[in-house]
KOLVEXMAR-135607 format. One record per residue (C-alpha): x, y, z; residue in three letters. Coordinates in Angstrom, 3 decimals. Each point is the difference from the previous one (the first is absolute). Example, Ala and Ser with C-alpha at 12.3 -4.5 7.8 and 13.67 -1.06 7.14 Angstrom:
% KOLVEXMAR-135607
        c1        c2        c3    r
    12.300    -4.500     7.800  ALA
     1.370     3.440    -0.660  SER
//
This chain:
% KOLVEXMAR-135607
        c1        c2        c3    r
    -2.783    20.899    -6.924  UNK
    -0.986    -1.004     3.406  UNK
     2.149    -1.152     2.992  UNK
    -1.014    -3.509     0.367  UNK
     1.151    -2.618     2.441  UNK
     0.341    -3.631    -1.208  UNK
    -1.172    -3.350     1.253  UNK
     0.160    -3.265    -2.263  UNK
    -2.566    -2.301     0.913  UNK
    -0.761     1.444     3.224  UNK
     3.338    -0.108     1.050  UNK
     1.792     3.906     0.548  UNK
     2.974    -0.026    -1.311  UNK
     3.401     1.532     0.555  UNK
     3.313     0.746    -1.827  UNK
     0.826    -3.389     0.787  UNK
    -2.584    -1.486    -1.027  UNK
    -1.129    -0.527    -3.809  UNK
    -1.538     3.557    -0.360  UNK
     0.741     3.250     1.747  UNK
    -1.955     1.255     2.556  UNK
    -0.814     3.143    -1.519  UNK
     0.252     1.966    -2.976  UNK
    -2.061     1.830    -2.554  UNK
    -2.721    -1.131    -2.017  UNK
    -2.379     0.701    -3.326  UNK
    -2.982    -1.989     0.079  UNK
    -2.729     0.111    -2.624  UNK
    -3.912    -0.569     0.490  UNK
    -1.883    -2.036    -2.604  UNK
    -3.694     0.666    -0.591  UNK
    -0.668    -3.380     0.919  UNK
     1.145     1.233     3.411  UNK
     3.001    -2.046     0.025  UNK
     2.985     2.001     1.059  UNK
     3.642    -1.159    -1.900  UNK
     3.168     1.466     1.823  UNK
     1.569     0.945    -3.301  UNK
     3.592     1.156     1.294  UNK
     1.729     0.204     3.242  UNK
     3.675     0.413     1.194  UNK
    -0.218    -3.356     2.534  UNK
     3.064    -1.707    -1.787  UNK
     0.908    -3.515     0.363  UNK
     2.915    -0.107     2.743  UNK
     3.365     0.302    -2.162  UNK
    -1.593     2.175    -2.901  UNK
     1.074     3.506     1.760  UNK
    -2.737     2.748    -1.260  UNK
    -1.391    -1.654    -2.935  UNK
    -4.018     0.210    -0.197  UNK
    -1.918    -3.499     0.466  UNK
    -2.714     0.072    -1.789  UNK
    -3.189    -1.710     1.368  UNK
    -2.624    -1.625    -1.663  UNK
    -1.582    -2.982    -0.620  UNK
     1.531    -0.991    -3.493  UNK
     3.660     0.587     2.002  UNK
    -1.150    -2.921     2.400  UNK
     0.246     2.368     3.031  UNK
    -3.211    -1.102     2.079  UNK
    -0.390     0.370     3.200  UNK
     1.770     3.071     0.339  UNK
    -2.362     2.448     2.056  UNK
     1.138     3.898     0.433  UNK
    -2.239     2.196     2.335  UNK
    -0.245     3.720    -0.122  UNK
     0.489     1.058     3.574  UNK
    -1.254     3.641    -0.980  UNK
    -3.207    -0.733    -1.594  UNK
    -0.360    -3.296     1.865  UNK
     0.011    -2.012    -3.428  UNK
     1.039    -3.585    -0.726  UNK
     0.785    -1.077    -3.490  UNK
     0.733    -4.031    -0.874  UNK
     1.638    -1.296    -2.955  UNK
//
Protein backbone atom coordinates (compact mmCIF):
# COMPACT_ATOMS: atom_id res chain seq x y z
CA UNK A 1 0.00 0.00 0.00
CA UNK A 2 1.26 3.25 -1.19
CA UNK A 3 0.36 6.84 -0.09
CA UNK A 4 -1.31 8.17 -3.08
CA UNK A 5 -2.84 11.54 -3.71
CA UNK A 6 -6.04 11.76 -5.83
CA UNK A 7 -7.15 13.80 -8.78
CA UNK A 8 -10.41 12.89 -10.87
CA UNK A 9 -10.09 13.97 -14.25
CA UNK A 10 -7.35 16.26 -13.73
CA UNK A 11 -9.01 17.97 -11.16
CA UNK A 12 -7.17 17.51 -7.27
CA UNK A 13 -9.50 16.95 -5.08
CA UNK A 14 -10.27 17.65 -1.45
CA UNK A 15 -12.47 16.43 1.47
CA UNK A 16 -15.00 18.49 0.00
CA UNK A 17 -14.88 17.51 -3.00
CA UNK A 18 -16.09 13.96 -4.43
CA UNK A 19 -12.85 12.09 -3.38
CA UNK A 20 -10.35 12.73 -0.64
CA UNK A 21 -7.28 14.22 -1.19
CA UNK A 22 -5.22 11.58 0.09
CA UNK A 23 -5.20 8.24 1.35
CA UNK A 24 -3.72 4.83 0.77
CA UNK A 25 -3.67 2.80 -2.16
CA UNK A 26 -3.08 -0.99 -3.74
CA UNK A 27 -2.63 -0.87 -7.30
CA UNK A 28 -1.96 -3.89 -9.49
CA UNK A 29 0.20 -4.07 -12.83
CA UNK A 30 -1.11 -6.16 -15.73
CA UNK A 31 1.33 -7.71 -18.19
CA UNK A 32 -0.24 -5.85 -20.79
CA UNK A 33 1.29 -2.91 -18.92
CA UNK A 34 -1.92 -1.55 -17.91
CA UNK A 35 -1.91 -0.63 -14.28
CA UNK A 36 -5.66 -1.20 -12.32
CA UNK A 37 -5.83 0.64 -8.84
CA UNK A 38 -7.44 -2.37 -7.23
CA UNK A 39 -8.28 -0.82 -3.66
CA UNK A 40 -7.89 2.44 -2.00
CA UNK A 41 -9.33 4.17 1.16
CA UNK A 42 -10.51 7.59 -0.99
CA UNK A 43 -14.25 7.19 0.18
CA UNK A 44 -17.09 8.93 -1.33
CA UNK A 45 -17.82 12.09 1.01
CA UNK A 46 -20.50 10.72 3.66
CA UNK A 47 -19.19 6.98 3.65
CA UNK A 48 -16.71 7.62 6.80
CA UNK A 49 -13.66 4.94 6.37
CA UNK A 50 -15.14 2.53 4.07
CA UNK A 51 -12.66 1.42 1.10
CA UNK A 52 -13.74 2.64 -2.57
CA UNK A 53 -12.77 0.41 -4.72
CA UNK A 54 -11.49 1.57 -8.18
CA UNK A 55 -11.70 0.05 -11.34
CA UNK A 56 -13.06 0.17 -14.49
CA UNK A 57 -16.06 -2.36 -14.14
CA UNK A 58 -17.05 0.04 -10.83
CA UNK A 59 -17.43 3.00 -13.43
CA UNK A 60 -14.73 5.01 -11.56
CA UNK A 61 -12.73 6.61 -14.61
CA UNK A 62 -10.96 9.33 -14.48
CA UNK A 63 -9.76 8.96 -11.15
CA UNK A 64 -5.83 9.50 -11.29
CA UNK A 65 -3.64 8.80 -7.91
CA UNK A 66 0.15 9.71 -8.10
CA UNK A 67 2.83 8.27 -5.93
CA UNK A 68 4.69 11.28 -4.67
CA UNK A 69 7.57 8.86 -3.38
CA UNK A 70 8.36 6.98 -6.41
CA UNK A 71 7.04 9.74 -8.67
CA UNK A 72 4.27 7.29 -10.15
CA UNK A 73 0.88 8.08 -11.67
CA UNK A 74 -1.73 5.42 -11.95
CA UNK A 75 -5.31 6.16 -14.00
CA UNK A 76 -8.37 4.25 -13.74
Amino acid sequence: MAKLLATHHGRECDRRGKYAASGFAQVERKKSGRVIITSSTFGRQGNGLKPTYVTSKWGMVGLTVVDVAANARYTA
